[in-house]
C-alpha positions as CSV (number, residue, x, y, z in Angstrom):
1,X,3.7,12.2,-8.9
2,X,1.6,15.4,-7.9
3,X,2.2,16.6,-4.6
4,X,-1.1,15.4,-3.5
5,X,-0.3,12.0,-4.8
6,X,3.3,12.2,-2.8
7,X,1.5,13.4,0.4
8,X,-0.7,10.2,0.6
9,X,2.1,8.2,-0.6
10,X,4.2,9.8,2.5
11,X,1.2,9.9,4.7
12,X,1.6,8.3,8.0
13,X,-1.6,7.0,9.6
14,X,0.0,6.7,12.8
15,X,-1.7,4.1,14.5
16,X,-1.0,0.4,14.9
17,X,-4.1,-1.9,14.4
18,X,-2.4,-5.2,14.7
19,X,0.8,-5.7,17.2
20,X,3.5,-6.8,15.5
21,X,5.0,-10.5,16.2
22,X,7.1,-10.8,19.4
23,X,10.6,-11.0,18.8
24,X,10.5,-9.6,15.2
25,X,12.1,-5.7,14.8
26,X,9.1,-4.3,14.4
27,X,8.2,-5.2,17.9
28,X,11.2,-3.9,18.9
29,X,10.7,-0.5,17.5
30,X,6.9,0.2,18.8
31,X,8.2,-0.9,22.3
32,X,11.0,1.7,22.4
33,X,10.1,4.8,24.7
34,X,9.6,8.0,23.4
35,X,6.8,10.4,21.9
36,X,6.5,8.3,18.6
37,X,6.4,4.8,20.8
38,X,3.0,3.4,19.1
39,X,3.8,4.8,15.7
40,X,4.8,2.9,12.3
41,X,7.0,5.1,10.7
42,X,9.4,5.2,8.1
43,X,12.9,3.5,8.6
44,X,16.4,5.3,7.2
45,X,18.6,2.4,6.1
46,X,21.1,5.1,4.4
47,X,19.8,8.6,4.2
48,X,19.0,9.8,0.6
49,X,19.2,6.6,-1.0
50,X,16.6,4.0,0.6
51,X,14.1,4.4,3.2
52,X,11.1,1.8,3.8
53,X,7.5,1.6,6.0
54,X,5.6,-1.0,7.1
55,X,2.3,-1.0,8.1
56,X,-0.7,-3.5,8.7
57,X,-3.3,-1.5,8.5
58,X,-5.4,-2.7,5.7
59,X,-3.4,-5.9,5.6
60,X,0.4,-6.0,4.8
61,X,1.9,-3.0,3.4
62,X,5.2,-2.1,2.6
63,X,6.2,1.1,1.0
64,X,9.7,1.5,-0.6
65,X,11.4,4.4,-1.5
66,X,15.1,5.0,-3.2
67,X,17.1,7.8,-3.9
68,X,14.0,9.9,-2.8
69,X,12.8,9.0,-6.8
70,X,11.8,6.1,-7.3
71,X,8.9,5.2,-5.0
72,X,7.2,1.7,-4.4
73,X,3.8,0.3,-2.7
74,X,3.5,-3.8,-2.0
75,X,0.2,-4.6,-0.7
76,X,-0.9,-8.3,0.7
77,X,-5.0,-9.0,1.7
């Protein structure tokens, strides 16, 4: 990738369009307090080697990246 093309990858929009389903861990997350309470960013399972974001935005998206090298979009209408 360019670095423009990993910026929009990266990019966070930072604004949640649809709430998330109660109960689920994403509800959990936008609920906790803090500065970044209302944003959809991305989630460290083990740092350096996987990392994901989800987002509904434009219908489901989830990015994926591992290892910080190999990088993956899934997109559902």
């Amino acid at each position: 990738m360019t670095e423009d093309e990993r910026e929009a990858f990266e990019c966070d929009d930072g604004a949640l369009d649809v709430w998330p389903e109660v109960g689920s861990r994403a509800m959990q997350r936008v609920l906790v307090a803090g500065t970044d309470a209302f944003v959809e960013g991305w989630v460290t399972v083990q740092e350096g080697n996987y990392r994901f974001r989800t987002s509904q935005t434009n219908g489901l998206t989830v990015k994926i990246v591992l290892r910080e090298y190999l990088g993956c979009e899934i997109v559902w209408d």
